[in-house]
N, C-alpha and C positions, 0 to 999 in steps of 0.2 A: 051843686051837690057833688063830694067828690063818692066817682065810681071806683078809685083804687082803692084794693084791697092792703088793710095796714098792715105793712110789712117792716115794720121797725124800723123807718124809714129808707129800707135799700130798695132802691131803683126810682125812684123820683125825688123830690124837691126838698127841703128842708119841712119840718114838721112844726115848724112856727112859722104861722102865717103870716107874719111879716115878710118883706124880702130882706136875702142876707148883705149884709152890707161888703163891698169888697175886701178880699182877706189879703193881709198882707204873707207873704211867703217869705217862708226862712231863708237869709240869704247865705249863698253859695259862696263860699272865698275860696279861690286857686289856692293851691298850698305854695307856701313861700317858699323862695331856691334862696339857700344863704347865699348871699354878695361875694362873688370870684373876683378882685382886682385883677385889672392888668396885670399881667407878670413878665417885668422887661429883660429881665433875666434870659425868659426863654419864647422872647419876641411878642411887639405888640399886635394885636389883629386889629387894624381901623374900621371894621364892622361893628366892632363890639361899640353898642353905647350904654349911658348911664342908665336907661331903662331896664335895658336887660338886669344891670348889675344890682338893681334893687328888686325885679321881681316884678314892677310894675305893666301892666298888659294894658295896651290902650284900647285894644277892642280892633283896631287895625289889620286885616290879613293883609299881608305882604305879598301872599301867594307861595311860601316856603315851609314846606310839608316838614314839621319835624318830626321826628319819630324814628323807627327804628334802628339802622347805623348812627344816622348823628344823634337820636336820643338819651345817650348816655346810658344802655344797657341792652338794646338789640329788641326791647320788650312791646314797641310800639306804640306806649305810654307817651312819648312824645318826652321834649324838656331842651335846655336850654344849648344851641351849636355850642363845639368848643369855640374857648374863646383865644383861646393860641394854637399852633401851630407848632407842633414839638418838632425842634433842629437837631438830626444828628451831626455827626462827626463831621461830615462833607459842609456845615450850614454853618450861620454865623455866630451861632447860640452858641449853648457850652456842652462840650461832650467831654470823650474820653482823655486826659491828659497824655501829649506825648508824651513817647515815650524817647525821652534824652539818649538814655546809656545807648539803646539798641543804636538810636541814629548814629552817637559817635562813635563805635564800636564798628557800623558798615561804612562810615566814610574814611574810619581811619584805615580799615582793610583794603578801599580804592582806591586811598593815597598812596598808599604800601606797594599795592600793584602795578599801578601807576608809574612811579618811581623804577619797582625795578626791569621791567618793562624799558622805558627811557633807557636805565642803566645798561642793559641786555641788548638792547639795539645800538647804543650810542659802542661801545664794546665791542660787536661783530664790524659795524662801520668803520671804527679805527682798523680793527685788526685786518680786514682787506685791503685798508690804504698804505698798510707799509711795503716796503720795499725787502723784503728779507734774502738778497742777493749774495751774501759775502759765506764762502762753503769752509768752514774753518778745518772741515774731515782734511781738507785737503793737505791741509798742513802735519808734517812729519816730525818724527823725534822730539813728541812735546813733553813740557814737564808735567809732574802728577800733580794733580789737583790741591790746593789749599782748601782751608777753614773758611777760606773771604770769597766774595765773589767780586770778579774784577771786569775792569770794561776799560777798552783800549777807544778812546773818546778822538775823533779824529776831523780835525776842519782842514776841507780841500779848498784849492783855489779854483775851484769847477764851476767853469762859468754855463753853467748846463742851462739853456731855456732861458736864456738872457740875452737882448735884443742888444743892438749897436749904443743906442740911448742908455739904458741902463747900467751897461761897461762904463760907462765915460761919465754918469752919476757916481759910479761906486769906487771909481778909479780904481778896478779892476785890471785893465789892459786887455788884451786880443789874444794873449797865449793859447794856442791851441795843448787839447789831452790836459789834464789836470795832476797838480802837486798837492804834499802835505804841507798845508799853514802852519799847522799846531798837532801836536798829539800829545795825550797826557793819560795815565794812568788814573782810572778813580776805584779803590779796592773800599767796599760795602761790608765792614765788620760789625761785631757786634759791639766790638771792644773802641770803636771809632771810626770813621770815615777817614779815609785819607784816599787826598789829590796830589797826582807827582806832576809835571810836567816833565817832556822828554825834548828839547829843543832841536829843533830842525837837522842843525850844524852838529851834535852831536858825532864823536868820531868812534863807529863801532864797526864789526864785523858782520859782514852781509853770507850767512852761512851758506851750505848745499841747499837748493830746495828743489820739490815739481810743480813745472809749471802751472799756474789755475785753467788757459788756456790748452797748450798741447800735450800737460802732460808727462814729460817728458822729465826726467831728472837732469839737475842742473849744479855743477862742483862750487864749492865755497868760491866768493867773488873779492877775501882778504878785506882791508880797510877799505871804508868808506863812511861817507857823510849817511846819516841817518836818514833821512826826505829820499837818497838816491835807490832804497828796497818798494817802497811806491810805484817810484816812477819807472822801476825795471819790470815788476810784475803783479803792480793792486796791491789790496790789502789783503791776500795771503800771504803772500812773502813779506809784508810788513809786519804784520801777527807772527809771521817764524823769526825772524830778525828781532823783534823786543823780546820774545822767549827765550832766544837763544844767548841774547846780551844779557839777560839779569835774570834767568834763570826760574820766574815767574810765570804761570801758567793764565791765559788770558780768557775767560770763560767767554768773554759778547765783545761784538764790534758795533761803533756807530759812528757815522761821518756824514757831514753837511757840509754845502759848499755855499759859495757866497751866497747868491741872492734865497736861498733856504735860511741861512739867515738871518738876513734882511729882514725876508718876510714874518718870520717870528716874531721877532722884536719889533714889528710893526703891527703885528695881530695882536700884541698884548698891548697897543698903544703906549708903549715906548719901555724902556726899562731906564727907573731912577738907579744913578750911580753919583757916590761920593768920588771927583776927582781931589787928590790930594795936591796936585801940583800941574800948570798949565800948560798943554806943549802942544808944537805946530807939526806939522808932517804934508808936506805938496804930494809925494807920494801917495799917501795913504787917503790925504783930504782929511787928514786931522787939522782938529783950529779948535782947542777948548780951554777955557778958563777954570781958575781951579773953583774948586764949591759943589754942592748937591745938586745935580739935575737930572734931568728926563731927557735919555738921549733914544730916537727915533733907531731906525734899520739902518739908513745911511751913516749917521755918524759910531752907531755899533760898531758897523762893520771897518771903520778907520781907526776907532777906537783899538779893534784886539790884533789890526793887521799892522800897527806902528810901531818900526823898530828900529829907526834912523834915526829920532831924535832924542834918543836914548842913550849915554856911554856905554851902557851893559848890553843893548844891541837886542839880541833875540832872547837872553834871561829876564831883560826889562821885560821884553811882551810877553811872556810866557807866564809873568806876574799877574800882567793885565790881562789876560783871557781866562785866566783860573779867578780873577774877580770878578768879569761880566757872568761869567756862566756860571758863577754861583748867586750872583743876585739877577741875571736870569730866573733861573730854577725856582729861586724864592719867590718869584712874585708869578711862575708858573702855574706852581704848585699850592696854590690857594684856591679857598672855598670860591672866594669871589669871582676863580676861571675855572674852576673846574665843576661848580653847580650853577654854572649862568651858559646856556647853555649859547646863547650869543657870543660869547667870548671862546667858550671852551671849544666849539667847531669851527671859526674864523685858526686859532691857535694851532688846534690838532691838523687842520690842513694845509695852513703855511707849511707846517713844521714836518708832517709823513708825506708830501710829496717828492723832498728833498732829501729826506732822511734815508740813508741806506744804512740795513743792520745784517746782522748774519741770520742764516737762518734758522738756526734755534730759538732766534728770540722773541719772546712774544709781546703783548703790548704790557703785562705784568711786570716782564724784566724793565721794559723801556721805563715805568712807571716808577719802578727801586731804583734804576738809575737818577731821574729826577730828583725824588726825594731825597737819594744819597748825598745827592750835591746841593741844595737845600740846608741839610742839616750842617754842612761845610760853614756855609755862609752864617749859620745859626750861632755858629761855635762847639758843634759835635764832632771835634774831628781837626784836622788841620792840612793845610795845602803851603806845596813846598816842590822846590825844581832838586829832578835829582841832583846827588851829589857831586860836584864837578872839583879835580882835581888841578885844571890848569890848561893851558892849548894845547892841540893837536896839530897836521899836515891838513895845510889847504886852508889856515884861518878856521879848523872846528875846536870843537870843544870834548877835553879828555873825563870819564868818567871818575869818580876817587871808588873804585872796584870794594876794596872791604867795605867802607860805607854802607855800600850799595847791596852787598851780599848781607849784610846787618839787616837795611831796612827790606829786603824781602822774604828773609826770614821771620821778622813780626809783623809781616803781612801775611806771610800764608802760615800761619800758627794764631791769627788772630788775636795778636797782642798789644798791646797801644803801643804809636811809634814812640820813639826815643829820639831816633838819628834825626840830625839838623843839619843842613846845607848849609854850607858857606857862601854862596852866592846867590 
C-alpha cells in the first residue's frame, strides 16, 4: 500500500508502475572551432596537430589549462592555443619592409664623410711635410706681377741624404754644396701652359742683390754663366737673376735634387717614356734603346742629366727634362695615384721630403703646378728652350733679347705664345 500522498508525481518515482526503463540523454556536442591551417608565412608551430585543426577532442587531458590569455579572448571560456607564433621585424617571418631610400641616403652621407675626412687628414699631412724654406721677400727690385702664375722649377745636383752606395748607383759623384741641373720656367695661363727652359750655360747678368744669409747688399757681379747666381747665394739670388734677365716676375720656387728624384719616379713605379732615338752616356749611366718603356729612378735620373752624347749639349737635355717631367706629371696626376691611397703617400713622400719650395707656397700651388705640366704633356700648351741668339764667353750660350721681351710679354698679359726658338 503506497502511504505517499499523490502529489503529481514530484518527489518520488514515476507514477507507472512499471520500472522506467533507461533514458537515453541528449547528446552534448563541443562547438566546432573552424580548421586554422598552418600558416607558413608567419611560421609553423610543431605543437599544432591535426586534431586540433579539425576540432576533434579525444577526451585526453594533457594537463594544459586553456583559458583565459591563451583562450582567445581573456574570457575563461577556454579554446584552442595559438597555433603560430607572430614574428616581428627582428624574426624570421615577414614584417615591415626596409626601408632602401633611408639606408642609401645614411650611407651615402658616411661615404661622403668618410671621404672627406680622408681628404682633410691626407691634406694637413702633406701640408706639414713640405719644406717651405726659400723667402722670396728677400728678393729686391722685382718686377710687377703678371696675368700668369709662374714657377721657377729647379733640379739640384744635391746629393742630400744620399749614402756612398747610392752616389756610385746614380753616378752622381762626391761633389760637396750643391748646383743647378736644370731650371725652367712653367707660366700657368689660362690662355695655355707654357714651359721655357733656361740652360745652365746660359750667358746673363748676375745683378746687385742681399744676401739671404747676412743680409748685407751686394753690387752687380757683370757677366756670367747662369748656374754660377746658385752657387754664389741659393735660390734668392737665382729668383733675382732670371727676373732681372727677362724681366718676368716669378710667383713660387721649387727644386729637387737627385735622389728626390729618384725616389719619385720609383714611388710611381717607374714612368713610361717614348725614347725617340738610342744613346749612351758613361757619365750620366745612360744606356737606352730607342722605343716605349718604363724607366725606374735610376735610369730617370741619367736620363734628364745626359748632355755628352748630344751635339746640342745642354739644349739637347733641356728637351729631355721638359719631356720626363711632363710625363712625370701625367702619370702623377691621376685618379689611379691620387685616390689609391697606397700610391698617393709612398709618392707624396718620396716627393716632400726633397722638395724644397718658397714659403708662400702651399700644397694647392704645388698641385697647379702639377697639373700645369700635365696639361704640357696633354698638348695644352707647349715647351720650348728660351730663345738663343748664338755663343757667348766661356763656351755659354747668348740670349736673342727681342725674342725674349716678346715671349714675356705674352706671358704676363696671358696671351698664347707665338715666339719659337730656334734651337
Amino acid at each position: 500500500m503506497n502511504d505517499w500522498p499523490d502529489d503529481g508525481g514530484y518527489g518520488r518515482g514515476p507514477a507507472n508502475p512499471q520500472p522506467e526503463g533507461p533514458r537515453r540523454m541528449s547528446h552534448v556536442q563541443r562547438p566546432q572551432v573552424p580548421q586554422q591551417p598552418p600558416r607558413y608565412d608567419q611560421g609553423y608551430d610543431p605543437s599544432f596537430t591535426q586534431a586540433q585543426g579539425t576540432g576533434y577532442d579525444s577526451g585526453y587531458n594533457t594537463g594544459q589549462v586553456y583559458g583565459g590569455a591563451q583562450g582567445g579572448g581573456g574570457d575563461g571560456r577556454g579554446g584552442i592555443p595559438p597555433q603560430y607564433t607572430p614574428r616581428g621585424p627582428g624574426g624570421s617571418g615577414t614584417g615591415p619592409a626596409p626601408d632602401w631610400c633611408k639606408r642609401i641616403k645614411v650611407g651615402s652621407i658616411v661615404l661622403v664623410v668618410g671621404v672627406l675626412a680622408w681628404g682633410i687628414g691626407t691634406y694637413a699631412w702633406a701640408s706639414s711635410q713640405m719644406r717651405n724654406e726659400v723667402d722670396l721677400s728677400k728678393v729686391i727690385e722685382r718686377p710687377s706681377e703678371g696675368d700668369c702664375t709662374t714657377y721657377l722649377i729647379v733640379g739640384s745636383d744635391s746629393r742630400e741624404g744620399m749614402s756612398a752606395e747610392e752616389k756610385k748607383k746614380l753616378h752622381t759623384g762626391s761633389a760637396e754644396g750643391k748646383r743647378t741641373d736644370s731650371m725652367m720656367i712653367l707660366a700657368a695661363c689660362s690662355s695655355g701652359n707654357t714651359m721655357v727652359s733656361l740652360p745652365r750655360d746660359s750667358w746673363v747678368t748676375i745683378p746687385s742683390f742681399v744676401g739671404s744669409e747676412s743680409g748685407k747688399k751686394y753690387g752687380a757681379r757683370g757677366g756670367s754663366k747662369l748656374n754660377a747666381a746658385y752657387a754664389m747665394d741659393g735660390p734668392e739670388l737665382l729668383v733675382r737673376t732670371v727676373e732681372y734677365n727677362t724681366g718676368l716676375r716669378i710667383d713660387h720656387y721649387a727644386e729637387i735634387g737627385f735622389a728626390g728624384f729618384a725616389n719619385i719616379v720609383d714611388a710611381l713605379g717607374g714612368v713610361e717614356l717614348n725614347i725617340e732615338k738610342g744613346f749612351k752616356d758613361k757619365k750620366s749611366g745612360a744606356d737606352f734603346q730607342a722605343g716605349t718603356q718604363t724607366l725606374n729612378g735610376e735610369q730617370a735620373l741619367a736620363f734628364v742629366r745626359t748632355r755628352y752624347a748630344f751635339a746640342e749639349s745642354d739644349l739637347a737635355r733641356t728637351k729631355n727634362q721638359q719631356k720626363f717631367l711632363s710625363a712625370l706629371a701625367n702619370q702623377a696626376a691621376t685618379p689611379g695615384t691620387i685616390l689609391n691611397p697606397f700610391a698617393l703617400y709612398p709618392t707624396l713622400g718620396a716627393g716632400l721630403d726633397t722638395l724644397i719650395v718658397d714659403k708662400d707656397m702651399s700644397l694647392y700651388d704645388l698641385g697647379t703646378m702639377f697639373f700645369a705640366m700635365k696639361g704640357i704633356s696633354g698638348g695644352d700648351g707647349k715647351s720650348m728652350n728660351i730663345p738663343i741668339a748664338g755663343t757667348a764667353p766661356q763656351g755659354s750660350l747668348k740670349w736673342d733679347m727681342p725674342k725674349v721681351k716678346q715671349l714675356v710679354e705674352q706671358i704676363r698679359n696671358d696671351q698664347k705664345v707665338t715666339v719659337e726658338s730656334n734651337r
